[in-house]
N, C-alpha and C positions, 0 to 999 in steps of 0.2 A: 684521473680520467678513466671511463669506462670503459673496458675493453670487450668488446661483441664476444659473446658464446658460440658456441659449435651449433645448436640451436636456432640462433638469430639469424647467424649467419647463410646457413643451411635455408632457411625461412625466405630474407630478404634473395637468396639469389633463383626460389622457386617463384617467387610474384614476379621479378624481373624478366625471365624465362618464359613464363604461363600463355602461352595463344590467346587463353579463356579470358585473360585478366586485360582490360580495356588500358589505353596509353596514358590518358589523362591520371588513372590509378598509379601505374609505374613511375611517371614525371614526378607525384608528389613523392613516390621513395627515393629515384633519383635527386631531388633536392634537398632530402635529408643526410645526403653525404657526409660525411666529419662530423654528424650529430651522432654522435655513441650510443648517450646515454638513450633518447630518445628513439634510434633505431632498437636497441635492446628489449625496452619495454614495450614496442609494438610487435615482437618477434619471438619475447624470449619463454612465451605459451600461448597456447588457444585460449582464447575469450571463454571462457568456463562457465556452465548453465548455473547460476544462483541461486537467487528466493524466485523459483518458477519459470528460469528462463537465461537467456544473455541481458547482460546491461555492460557499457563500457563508453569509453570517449569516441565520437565518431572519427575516422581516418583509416588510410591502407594500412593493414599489416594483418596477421592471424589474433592479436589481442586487441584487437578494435573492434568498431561496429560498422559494417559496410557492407555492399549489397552480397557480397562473394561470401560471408561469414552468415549471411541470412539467407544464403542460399545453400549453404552446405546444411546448416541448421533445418532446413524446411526440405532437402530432402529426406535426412535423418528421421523426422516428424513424420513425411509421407507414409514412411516406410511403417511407423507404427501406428499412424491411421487404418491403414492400409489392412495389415493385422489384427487390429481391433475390433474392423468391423467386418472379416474373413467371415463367411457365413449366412450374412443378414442382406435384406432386400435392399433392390438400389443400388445407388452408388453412396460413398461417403459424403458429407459433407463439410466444410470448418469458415465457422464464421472470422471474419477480421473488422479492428476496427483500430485507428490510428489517433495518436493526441497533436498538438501544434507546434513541435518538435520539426529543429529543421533534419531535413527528409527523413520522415517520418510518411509522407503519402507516399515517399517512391517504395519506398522500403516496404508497408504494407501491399504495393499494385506486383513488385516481385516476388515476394512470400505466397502469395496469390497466383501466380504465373506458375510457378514452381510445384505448386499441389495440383495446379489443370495440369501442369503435365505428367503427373503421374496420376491423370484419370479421377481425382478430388475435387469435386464442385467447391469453390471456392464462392463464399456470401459475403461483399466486401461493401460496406460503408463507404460513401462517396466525398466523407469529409469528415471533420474530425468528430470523436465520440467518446464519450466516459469509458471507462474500465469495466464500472458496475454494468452499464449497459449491455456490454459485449459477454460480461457472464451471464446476463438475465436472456441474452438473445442466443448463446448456444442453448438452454434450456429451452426457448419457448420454439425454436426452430427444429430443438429435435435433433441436433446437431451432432457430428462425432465427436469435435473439440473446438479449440477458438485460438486466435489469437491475437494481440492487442500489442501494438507500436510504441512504447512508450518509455522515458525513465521516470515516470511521477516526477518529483521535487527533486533529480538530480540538478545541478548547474546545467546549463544551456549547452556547453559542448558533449553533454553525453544525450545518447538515446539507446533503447534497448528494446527487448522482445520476449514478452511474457507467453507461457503458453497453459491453453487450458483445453479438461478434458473433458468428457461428454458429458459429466454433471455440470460445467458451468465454473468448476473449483482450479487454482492452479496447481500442474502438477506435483501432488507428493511424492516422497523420494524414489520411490519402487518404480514408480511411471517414469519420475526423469531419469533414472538410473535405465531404461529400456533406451529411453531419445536421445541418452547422450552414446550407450551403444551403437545403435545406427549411423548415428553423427560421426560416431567415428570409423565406420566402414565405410565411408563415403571415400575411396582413393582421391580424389582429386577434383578441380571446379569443373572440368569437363564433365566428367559423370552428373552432376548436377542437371536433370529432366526439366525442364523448361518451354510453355508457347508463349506467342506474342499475346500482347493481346487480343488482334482481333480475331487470333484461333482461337484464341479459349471464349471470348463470347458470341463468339457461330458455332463451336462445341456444344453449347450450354454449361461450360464447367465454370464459367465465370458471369455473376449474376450480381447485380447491381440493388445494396437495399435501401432504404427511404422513409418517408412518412408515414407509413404503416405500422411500422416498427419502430419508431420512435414514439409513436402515441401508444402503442400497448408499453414502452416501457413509464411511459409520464402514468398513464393511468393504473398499474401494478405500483408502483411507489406512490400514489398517493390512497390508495388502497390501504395501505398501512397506518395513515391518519385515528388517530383513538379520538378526536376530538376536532371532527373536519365542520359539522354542524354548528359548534357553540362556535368555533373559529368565523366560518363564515358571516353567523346571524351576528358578531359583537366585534368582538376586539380585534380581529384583519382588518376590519377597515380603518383602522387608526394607528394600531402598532407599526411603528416606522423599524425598518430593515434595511440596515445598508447590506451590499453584496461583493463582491469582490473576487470573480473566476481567477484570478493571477495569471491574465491572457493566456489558459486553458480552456479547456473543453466543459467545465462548469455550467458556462454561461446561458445556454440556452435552456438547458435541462431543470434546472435550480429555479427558472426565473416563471419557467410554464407550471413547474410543480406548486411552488408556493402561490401563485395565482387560481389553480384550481382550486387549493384547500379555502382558498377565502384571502389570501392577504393582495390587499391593495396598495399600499404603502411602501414596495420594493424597489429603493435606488441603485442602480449599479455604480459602482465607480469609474466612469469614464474613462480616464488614463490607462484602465486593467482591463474594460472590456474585449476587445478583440484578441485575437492568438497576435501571439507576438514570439518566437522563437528564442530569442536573444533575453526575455524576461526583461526588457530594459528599467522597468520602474523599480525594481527589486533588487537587492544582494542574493537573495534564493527565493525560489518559488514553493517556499514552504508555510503554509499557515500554522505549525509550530512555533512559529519565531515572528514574534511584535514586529521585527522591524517592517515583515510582509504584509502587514498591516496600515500601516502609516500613513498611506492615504483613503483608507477605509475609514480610520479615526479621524482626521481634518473633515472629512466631509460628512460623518456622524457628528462631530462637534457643529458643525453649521447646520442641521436640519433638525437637531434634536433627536439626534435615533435611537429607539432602544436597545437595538441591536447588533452588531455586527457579524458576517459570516463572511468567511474566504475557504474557497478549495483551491485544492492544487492543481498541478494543469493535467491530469488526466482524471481528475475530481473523485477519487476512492479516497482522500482523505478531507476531512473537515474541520477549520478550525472559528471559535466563538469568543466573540469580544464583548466583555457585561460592563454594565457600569454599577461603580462600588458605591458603598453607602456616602461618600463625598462625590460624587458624583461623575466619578473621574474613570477610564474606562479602562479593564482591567483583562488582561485575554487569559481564557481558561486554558489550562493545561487539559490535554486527553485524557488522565486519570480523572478531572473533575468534571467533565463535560460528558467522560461516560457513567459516572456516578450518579449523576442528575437526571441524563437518560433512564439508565435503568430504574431508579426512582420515579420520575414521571408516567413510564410505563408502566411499570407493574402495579402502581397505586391507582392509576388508572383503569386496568384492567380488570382489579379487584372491585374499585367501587362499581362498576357494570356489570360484577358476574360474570366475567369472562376468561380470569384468570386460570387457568387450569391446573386440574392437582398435581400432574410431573410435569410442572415446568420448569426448561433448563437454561440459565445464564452461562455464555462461552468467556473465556477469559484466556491471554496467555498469561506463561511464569514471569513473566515482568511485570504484570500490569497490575496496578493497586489492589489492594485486599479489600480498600473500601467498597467498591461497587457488589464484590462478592456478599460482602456482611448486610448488603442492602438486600439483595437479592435473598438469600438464608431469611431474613426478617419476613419476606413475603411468602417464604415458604419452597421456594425455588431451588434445584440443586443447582451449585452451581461446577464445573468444567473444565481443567484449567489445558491448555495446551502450549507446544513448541510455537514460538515469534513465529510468526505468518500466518496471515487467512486462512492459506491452504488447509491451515490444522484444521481451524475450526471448520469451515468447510466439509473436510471432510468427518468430522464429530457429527454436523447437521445429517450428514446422507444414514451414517450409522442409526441416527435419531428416525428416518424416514423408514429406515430397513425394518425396524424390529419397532418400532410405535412405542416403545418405552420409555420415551421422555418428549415433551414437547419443545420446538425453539422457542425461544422469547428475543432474547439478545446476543450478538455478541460483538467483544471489540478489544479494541489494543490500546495499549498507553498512547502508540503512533499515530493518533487519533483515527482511526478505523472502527470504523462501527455498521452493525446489519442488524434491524429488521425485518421481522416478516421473512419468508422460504423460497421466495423468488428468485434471487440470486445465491452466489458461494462465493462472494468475494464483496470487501466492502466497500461502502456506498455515499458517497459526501453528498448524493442526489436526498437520499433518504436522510440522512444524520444531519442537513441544512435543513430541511422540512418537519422533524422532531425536535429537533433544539430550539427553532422559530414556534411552533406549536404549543410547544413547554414554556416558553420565556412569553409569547402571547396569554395561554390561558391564567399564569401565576398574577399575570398585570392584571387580572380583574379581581385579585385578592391583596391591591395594593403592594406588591411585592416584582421585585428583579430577580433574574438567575443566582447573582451574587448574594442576596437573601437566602433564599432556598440553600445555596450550598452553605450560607454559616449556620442553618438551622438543621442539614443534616449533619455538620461536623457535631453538633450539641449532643444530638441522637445518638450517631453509632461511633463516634471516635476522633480525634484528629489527626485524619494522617496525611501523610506530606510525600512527597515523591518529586527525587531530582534524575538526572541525566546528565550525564557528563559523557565526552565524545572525544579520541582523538586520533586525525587525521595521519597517515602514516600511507605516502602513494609511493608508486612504484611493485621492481622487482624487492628492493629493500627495505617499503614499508613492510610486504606480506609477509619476510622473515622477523622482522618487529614484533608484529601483532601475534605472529605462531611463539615468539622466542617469549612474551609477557604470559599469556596463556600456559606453557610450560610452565614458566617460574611459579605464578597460582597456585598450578596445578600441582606439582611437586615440594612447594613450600607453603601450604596453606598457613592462617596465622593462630593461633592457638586463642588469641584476642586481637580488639580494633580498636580505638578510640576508648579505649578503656571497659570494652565491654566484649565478656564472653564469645567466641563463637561456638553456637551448641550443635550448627550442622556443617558439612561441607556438599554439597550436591551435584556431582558429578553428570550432567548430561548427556557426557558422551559414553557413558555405559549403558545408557535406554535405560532411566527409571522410569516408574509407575508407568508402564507399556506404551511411553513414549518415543518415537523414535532416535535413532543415538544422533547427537547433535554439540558443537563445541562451546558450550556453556559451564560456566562455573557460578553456583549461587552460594553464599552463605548467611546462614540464616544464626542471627544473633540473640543473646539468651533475654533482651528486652521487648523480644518480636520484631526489631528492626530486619531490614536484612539488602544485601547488595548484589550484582548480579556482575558477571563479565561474560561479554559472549562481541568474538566480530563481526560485523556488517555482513550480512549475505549481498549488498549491492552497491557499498562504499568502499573504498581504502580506508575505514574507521575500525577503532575497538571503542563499544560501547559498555558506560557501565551506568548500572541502573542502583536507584538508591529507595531505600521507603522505610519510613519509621511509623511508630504512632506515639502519639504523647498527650499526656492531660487536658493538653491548651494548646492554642497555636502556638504560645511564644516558647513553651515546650517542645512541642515537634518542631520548630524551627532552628531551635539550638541544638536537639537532639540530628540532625539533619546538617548540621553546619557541620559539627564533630565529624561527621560519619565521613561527609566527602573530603574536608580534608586530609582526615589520614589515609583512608582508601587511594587516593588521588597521586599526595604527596608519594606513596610505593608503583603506583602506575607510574608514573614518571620521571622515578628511579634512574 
């Protein structure tokens, strides 16, 4: 039986206590009475800033997500809005925008509340809205920073709260390390500055945005189209796309875009279109994983589709369902769908003359070496950075600063991908309207995505890339995952699977002027190589795998090996 900390304890008797803190709040810790273990883990830390922000299970406690925990947060943020823009004309301002997450709008209208009251015009979307959106609209707004409501593809009982800075990017470490300062000078929820609403919109601090700004972000993302023309004049009007928002914020976005570029032939899946909180049709709302697919495929199989897309519900990731030389429909992994991307693109940009001489492909240390070997062949440098957008992101503003290399692409094995310089974060808007535009223009050269990708495995290589995950929640999983990482780290293996290791690559000492981060890569003497680094937004350690081999059924052997022994010592 779990016996409560000094900590928890200390914790659960100051919410009980609190003036500030509403009864309905208190009744559900009071009903957790004789729950230990579960009073423990919503008391026994603060909900901790992530990959760019809070994410956690919604409910009362300090390690939850609740409006009290989003309001300490967003005074902490005021405070370095605030500072930021000490100097400059005006007042501040920070765009928000929320996904279909339940409360997910209140959470966004008090974050909102929170900044009018400490004198922040707040720009608040009136209903749910992508990710990518909300960084192309701190950008196009001019904005001090932004913030967006959301746990992407967590399960249904978590929501969280990303924050972004006046380029558009989520906070890198240096900024969050300021916000999480603040954050924690905040004494208590009182302190927490706060108006109603209808002071803050007779203020002007709080301003309501709309269809103005949803058609500049449709029209900047189809801007980015290499091939909106031949789309339009031929193969849109016949290439059949199913779609699939996974009752997110997808749905509207995805559906206006590819209709401007030319495609006619776009089905939704019915079942998935509207927000639906609870995710009911799904086990996860992730379009990494077939099963979130399931009913995008039954209803591809009855229309004949060439296609399939699903984002996830706050639509920065995207994932692509091909059909394989038996006709049978086969969903790409992120390494292959941004392979293909960058392929599509850059051969495109070259046959128009448009390619330019420093152009730079983004990648992080996880994500396949195939797309980079693509890019290198066109001439391109390519980038690599720390898991998360942010990196890249902020690589692009560096690129903007000093004009010495150009964007082209960048993206993640997690399927995240950006075109084009509009945003700093990325884009299932944009990466559903490239992969349709790619898998469009290849059909009039008699060919399928899943073609293309065995004709550039012929080309540069066969490489293969797995992911393996595991779940470890609680206060006990986080000692877990820190106590595996040790062991790694202090016993690295001299060989794996029968094969050399030639590197051990330490993250968290900031190599190649990276910043320091708890990653372990090694890199094995047949170029294979495997990765261990834990979730910035799960109770997971994830480990990443990627070989390359002669052939497929070589890289696929080469690739079995790898993860079993690696796996088999994970799990120790």
């Amino acid at each position: 039986m779990t016996q409560l900390s000094k900590k928890a304890l200390e914790g659960i008797e100051s919410w009980l206590q609190d003036p500030y803190i509403d009864e309905e709040t208190k009744q559900e810790l009071r009903a957790l009475e004789g729950n230990e273990q579960e009073l423990e883990d919503r008391f026994y830390k603060e909900l901790e800033f992530g990959t760019g922000g809070l994410r956690g299970v919604i409910g009362a406690g300090s390690n939850r997500m609740n409006r009290y925990v989003i309001g300490r947060a967003t005074q902490g943020l005021a405070r370095y809005i605030l500072e930021q823009h000490a100097g400059k004309e005006g007042k501040p301002s920070v765009v928000i925008a929320h996904d279909s997450r339940h409360f997910s709008p209140e959470f966004a209208l008090d974050a909102a509340l929170v900044l009018a009251g400490n004198g922040i015009v707040a720009k608040l979307f009136p209903s749910l809205r992508p990710t990518p959106q909300l960084s192309f609209s701190v950008r196009h707004l001019g904005a001090s920073g932004g913030i967006v409501v959301t746990a992407s593809h967590n399960p249904p009982e978590y929501n969280g709260y990303k924050v972004y800075n006046d380029e558009g990017g989520q906070l890198v470490p240096d900024q969050a390390e300021q916000v999480i300062g603040y954050i924690r000078e905040v004494p208590s929820f009182a302190d927490i500055r706060s108006l109603t609403r209808e002071e803050a919109e007779a203020q002007g601090l709080l301003v309501w945005l709309g269809e103005e700004e949803d058609e500049a972000f449709v029209d900047t993302v189809a801007s980015v189209s290499v091939n909106r023309e031949l789309i339009a004049a031929g193969p849109g009007k016949n290439f059949k796309v199913v779609f699939t928002p996974l009752h997110g914020t997808g749905n509207v976005p995805v559906r206006r875009v590819l209709e401007k570029i030319g495609f006619e032939q776009v089905h939704i899946v019915p079942e998935q279109e509207l927000p639906d909180a609870e995710f009911s049709t799904v086990k996860s709302p992730n379009p990494e994983e077939r099963d979130a697919f399931k009913l995008a495929i039954t209803l591809g199989e009855k229309i004949g589709a060439d296609l399939l897309i699903g984002t996830d519900p706050d639509a920065d990731r995207m994932g692509a369902v091909v059909k394989n030389r038996d006709g049978e429909y086969v969903v790409l992994s992120g390494n292959q769908s941004g392979a293909i991307m960058v392929y599509y693109l850059l051969n495109q940009l070259k046959e128009t003359g448009k390619l330019p001489n420093n152009g730079a492909v983004i990648k992080t240390i996880v994500t396949s070496e195939m797309g980079a070997v693509i890019a290198e062949h066109f001439g391109a440098t390519v980038f690599n950075t720390l898991t998360g957008f942010k990196y890249i992101g902020e690589k692009m503003n560096q690129f903007d600063q000093t004009g010495e290399y150009t964007y082209l692409f960048g993206y993640e094995e997690s399927y995240g991908y950006l075109a084009g310089n509009y945003a700093r974060d990325k884009d299932a808007v944009l990466a559903a309207m490239l992969i349709a535009e790619a898998a469009a223009y290849y059909s009039t050269q008699g060919k399928t995505l899943y073609d293309v990708l065995q004709e550039l495995y012929e080309q540069f290589g066969y490489f293969l890339e797995k992911l393996e995950s595991r779940t470890l929640k609680g206060k006990d999983g986080v000692a877990q995952i820190q106590g595996k990482m040790t062991d790694w780290r202090s016993n690295a293996p001299q060989e794996i699977a029968g094969v050399k290791v030639d590197k051990v690559l330490d993250y968290s000492q900031g190599l190649d002027g990276l910043p320091q981060e708890n990653v372990l890569k090694f890199l094995l003497e047949d170029g294979s190589w495997f990765c261990l680094r834990p979730s910035g937004t799960e109770p997971k350690i994830k480990v990443y795998f990627a070989v390359r081999g002669s052939s497929l059924s070589d890289a696929e052997q080469r690739i079995s090996h790898l993860v079993d022994a690696v796996m088999a010592r994970v799990d120790a």
